[in-house]
C-alpha positions as CSV (number, residue, x, y, z in Angstrom):
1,X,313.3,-77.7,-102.2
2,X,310.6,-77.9,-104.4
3,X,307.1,-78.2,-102.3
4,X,306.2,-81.4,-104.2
5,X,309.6,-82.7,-103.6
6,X,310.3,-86.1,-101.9
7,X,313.7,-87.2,-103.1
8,X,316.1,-84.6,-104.3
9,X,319.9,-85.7,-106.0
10,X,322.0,-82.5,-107.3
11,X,325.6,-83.4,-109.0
12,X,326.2,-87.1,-108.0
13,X,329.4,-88.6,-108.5
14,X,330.2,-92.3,-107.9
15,X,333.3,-94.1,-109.0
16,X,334.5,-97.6,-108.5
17,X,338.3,-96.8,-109.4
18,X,339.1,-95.5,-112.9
19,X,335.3,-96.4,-113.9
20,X,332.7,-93.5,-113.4
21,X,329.5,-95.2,-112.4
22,X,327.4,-91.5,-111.9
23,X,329.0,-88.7,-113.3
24,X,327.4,-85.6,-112.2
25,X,323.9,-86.7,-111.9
26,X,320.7,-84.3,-111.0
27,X,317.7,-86.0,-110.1
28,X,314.5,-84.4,-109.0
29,X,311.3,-86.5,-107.9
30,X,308.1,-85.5,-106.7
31,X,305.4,-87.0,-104.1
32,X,303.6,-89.7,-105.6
33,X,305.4,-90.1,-108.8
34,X,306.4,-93.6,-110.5
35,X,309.7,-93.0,-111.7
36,X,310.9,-96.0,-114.2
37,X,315.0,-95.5,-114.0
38,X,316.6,-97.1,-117.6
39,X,319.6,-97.9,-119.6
40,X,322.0,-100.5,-120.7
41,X,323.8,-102.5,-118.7
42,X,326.8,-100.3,-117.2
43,X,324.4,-97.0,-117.4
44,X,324.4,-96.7,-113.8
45,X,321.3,-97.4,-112.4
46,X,321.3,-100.0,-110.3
47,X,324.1,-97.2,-108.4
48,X,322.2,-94.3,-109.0
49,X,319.5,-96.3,-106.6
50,X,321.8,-97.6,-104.6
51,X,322.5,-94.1,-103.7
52,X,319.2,-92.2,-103.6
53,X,318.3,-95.5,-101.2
54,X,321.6,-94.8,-98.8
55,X,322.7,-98.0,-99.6
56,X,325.7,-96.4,-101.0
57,X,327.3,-93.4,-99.9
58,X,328.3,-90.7,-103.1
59,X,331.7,-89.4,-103.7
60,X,330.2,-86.2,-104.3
61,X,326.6,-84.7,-104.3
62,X,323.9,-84.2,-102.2
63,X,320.6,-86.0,-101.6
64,X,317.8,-84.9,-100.0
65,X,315.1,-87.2,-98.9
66,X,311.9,-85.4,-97.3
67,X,309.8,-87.5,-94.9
68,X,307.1,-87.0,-92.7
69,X,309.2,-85.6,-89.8
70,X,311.1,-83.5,-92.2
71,X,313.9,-83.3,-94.6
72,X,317.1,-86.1,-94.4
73,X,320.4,-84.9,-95.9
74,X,321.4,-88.7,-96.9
75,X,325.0,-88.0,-98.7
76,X,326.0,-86.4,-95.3
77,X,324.4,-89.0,-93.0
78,X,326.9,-92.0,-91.4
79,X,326.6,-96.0,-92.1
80,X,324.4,-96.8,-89.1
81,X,322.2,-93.5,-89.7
82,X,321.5,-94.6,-93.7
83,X,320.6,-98.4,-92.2
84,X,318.2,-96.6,-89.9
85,X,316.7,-94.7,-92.7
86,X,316.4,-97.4,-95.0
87,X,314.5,-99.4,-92.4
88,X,312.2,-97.0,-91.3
89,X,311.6,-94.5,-94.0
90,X,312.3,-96.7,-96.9
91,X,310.7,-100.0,-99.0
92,X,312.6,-102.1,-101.1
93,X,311.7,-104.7,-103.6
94,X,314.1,-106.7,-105.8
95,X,314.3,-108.9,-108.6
96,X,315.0,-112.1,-106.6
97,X,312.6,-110.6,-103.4
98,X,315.5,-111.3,-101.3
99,X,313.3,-112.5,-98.9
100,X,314.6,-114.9,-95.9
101,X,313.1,-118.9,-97.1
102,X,313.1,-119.9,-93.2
103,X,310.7,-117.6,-92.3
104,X,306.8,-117.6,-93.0
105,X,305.1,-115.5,-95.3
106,X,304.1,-113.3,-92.1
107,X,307.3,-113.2,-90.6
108,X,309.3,-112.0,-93.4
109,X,306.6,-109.4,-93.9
110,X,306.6,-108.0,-90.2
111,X,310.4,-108.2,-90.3
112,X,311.2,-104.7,-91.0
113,X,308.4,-103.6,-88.2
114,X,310.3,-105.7,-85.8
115,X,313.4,-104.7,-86.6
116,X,312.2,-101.1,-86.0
117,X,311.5,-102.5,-82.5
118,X,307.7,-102.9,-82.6
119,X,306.1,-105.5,-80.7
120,X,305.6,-108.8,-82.5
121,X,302.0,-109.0,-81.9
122,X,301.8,-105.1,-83.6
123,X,303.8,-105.9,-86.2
124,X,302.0,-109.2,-87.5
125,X,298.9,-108.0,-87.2
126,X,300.1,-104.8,-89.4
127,X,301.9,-107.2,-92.0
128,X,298.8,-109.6,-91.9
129,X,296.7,-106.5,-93.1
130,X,299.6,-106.1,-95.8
131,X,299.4,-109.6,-97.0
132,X,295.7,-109.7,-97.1
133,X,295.6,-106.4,-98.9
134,X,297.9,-108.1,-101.5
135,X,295.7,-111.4,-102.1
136,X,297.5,-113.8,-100.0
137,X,295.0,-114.2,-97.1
138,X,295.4,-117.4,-96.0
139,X,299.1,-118.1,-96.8
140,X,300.4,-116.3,-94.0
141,X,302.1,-119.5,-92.6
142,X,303.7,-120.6,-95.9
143,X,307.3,-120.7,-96.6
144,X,308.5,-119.4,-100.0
145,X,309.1,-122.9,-101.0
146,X,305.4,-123.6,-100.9
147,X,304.3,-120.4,-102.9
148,X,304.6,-119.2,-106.6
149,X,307.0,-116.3,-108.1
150,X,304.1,-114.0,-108.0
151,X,303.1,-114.8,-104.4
152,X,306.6,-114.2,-103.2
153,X,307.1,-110.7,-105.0
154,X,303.9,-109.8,-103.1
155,X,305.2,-111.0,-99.8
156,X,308.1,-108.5,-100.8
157,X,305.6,-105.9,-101.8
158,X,303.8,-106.3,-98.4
159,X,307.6,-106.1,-96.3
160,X,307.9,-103.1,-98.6
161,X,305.1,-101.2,-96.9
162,X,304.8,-102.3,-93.6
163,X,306.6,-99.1,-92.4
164,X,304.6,-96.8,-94.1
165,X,307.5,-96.1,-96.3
166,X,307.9,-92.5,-98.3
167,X,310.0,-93.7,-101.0
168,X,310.1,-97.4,-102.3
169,X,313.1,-98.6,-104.6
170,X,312.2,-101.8,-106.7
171,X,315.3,-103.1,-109.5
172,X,313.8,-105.2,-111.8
173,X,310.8,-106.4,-109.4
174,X,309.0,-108.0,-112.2
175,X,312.5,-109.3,-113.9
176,X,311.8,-112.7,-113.2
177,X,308.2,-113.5,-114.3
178,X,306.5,-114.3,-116.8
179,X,304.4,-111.5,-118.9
180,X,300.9,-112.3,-116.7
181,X,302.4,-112.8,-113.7
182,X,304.7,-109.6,-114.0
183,X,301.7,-107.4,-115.3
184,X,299.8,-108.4,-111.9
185,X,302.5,-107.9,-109.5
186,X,303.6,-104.4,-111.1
187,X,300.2,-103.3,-110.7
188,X,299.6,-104.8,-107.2
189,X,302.9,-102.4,-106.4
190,X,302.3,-99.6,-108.2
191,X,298.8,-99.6,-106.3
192,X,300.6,-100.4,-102.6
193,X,302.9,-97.0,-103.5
194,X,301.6,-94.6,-105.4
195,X,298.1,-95.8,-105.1
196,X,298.8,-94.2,-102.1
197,X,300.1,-91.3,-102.8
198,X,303.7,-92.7,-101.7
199,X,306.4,-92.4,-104.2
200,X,307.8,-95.2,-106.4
201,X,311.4,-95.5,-108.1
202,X,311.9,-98.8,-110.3
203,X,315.2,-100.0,-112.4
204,X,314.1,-101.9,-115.1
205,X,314.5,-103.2,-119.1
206,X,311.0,-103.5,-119.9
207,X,309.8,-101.4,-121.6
208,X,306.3,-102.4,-121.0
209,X,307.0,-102.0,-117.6
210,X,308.1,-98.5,-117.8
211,X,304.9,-97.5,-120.2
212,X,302.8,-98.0,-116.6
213,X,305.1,-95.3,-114.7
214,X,304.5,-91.8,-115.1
215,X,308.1,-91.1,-115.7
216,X,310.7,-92.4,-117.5
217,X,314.3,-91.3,-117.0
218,X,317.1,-92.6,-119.0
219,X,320.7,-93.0,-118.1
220,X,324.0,-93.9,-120.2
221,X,327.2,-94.0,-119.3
222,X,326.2,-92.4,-116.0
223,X,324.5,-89.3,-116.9
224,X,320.9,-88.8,-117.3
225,X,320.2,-88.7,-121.3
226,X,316.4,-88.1,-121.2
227,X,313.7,-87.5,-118.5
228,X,310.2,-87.7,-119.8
229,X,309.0,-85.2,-116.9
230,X,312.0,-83.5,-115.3
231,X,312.4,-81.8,-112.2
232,X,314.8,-79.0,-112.5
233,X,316.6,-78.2,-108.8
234,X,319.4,-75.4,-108.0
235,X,321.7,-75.9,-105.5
236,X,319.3,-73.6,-103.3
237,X,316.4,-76.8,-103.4
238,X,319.0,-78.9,-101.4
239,X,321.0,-76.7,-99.3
C-alpha cells in the first residue's frame, strides 16, 4: 500500500439481486484527505460507504483500512470483527445524527467510549473535552429536544471523535440545515478530522459542500466517473 494510504478499495462489487450497486470500484485515499463522494440518486454511494465503513460486507473486492496498530483487511473480516472496527477505529456522522433523544448531550457523546469498555468517568470527561471543543460547553446535560439542528450535528461530530477515530464517514451531515447553519457545522467537522490530520469521507449533493473538500470523486451507476485527485493502487497495494 501506498505510504500515505489510510483506506484502500480495489474491484468492489456489491449487488442487491439483479441490481449492481458497485460494479468494480477502485478507490484510493490518503491520510488526512477530505474526500467528498457524489452522484445521483442510485450512483452507489451511500453503499460504496457502507462498505469502506464495514457496515456492509462486498461481494467481491478488497478493502484495506490502515490504523495505528497496522493494516485491517475489512472485506475479509466477520460481522462481529467489522462492529468492533467501526467502534473503535471508526467515526460516523449522518444526516439525521442518529443520535439516541434519551440520553444527554454527554452521554450520547461518551457512548462509543463506553461501549469500547472505558470507564464512565474516562469517557465523559474525554467527550466533555469533545463537546467543549465543539462550542457546546454548558449543554452537556441537554437532551436533543432542548437543542438546535446545528447543536445536535456537533454532538454527533463530538461521538464521532471520541475514539480518536482514523477514518470518519459523514452522508449528507449537513443535509438537513439551513445554508448558515450547514456552513458552520461542515467546518466545525472538517476541523475535528482533518484538522487533525485524521481522514474524512462525506456523501453529499451540495455542491458547495464538496468545493470545501480536497477531493471530489464522482460515481454513476456504480462506477467511479471522475476523481479530482486520484489514487491509483495495483493489486500489490492491498495484498
Amino acid at each position: 500500500m501506498n505510504q500515505n494510504t489510510v483506506l484502500a478499495a480495489t474491484g468492489i462489487v456489491k449487488t442487491y439481486g439483479p441490481t449492481v450497486a458497485l460494479g468494480g470500484v477502485d478507490l484510493g485515499i490518503r491520510a488526512g484527505e477530505s474526500v467528498a463522494v457524489m452522484g445521483p440518486s442510485g450512483s452507489g454511494k451511500t453503499t460504496l460507504l457502507h462498505c469502506l465503513s464495514g457496515i456492509l460486507s462486498p461481494d467481491q473486492g478488497r478493502i484495506t483500512l490502515t490504523t495505528d496498530h497496522g493494516p485491517v483487511h475489512v472485506d475479509r473480516l466477520g460481522t462481529e470483527e467489522r462492529a468492533r472496527l467501526r467502534r473503535e477505529q471508526l467515526g460516523f456522522v449522518f444526516q439525521q445524527g442518529l443520535l439516541l433523544p434519551e440520553l444527554t448531550a454527554l452521554e450520547n457523546a461518551a457512548l462509543p467510549l463506553m461501549l469500547a469498555g472505558v470507564g464512565r468517568r474516562e469517557a465523559e470527561a474525554r467527550a466533555t473535552g469533545w463537546l467543549v471543543h465543539l462550542g457546546l460547553a454548558g449543554l452537556e446535560g441537554r437532551r436533543l429536544g432542548e437543542m438546535s439542528g446545528g447543536q445536535v450535528q456537533r454532538i454527533a461530530i463530538a461521538r464521532s471523535q471520541v475514539t480518536n477515530a482514523v477514518v470518519t464517514f459523514a452522508d449528507e451531515p449537513t443535509g438537513a440545515l439551513d445554508q448558515q447553519t450547514s456552513s458552520e457545522v461542515l467546518g466545525a467537522l472538517l476541523e475535528a478530522t482533518v484538522g487533525r490530520g485524521r481522514t474524512l469521507v462525506m456523501v453529499t449533493h451540495d455542491e458547495h459542500v464538496a468545493a470545501r473538500c480536497s477531493r471530489t470523486v464522482r460515481l454513476q451507476d456504480g462506477q467511479v466517473i471522475s476523481d479530482s485527485q486520484p489514487l491509483h493502487l495495483t493489486l500489490g497495494d492491498v495484498a
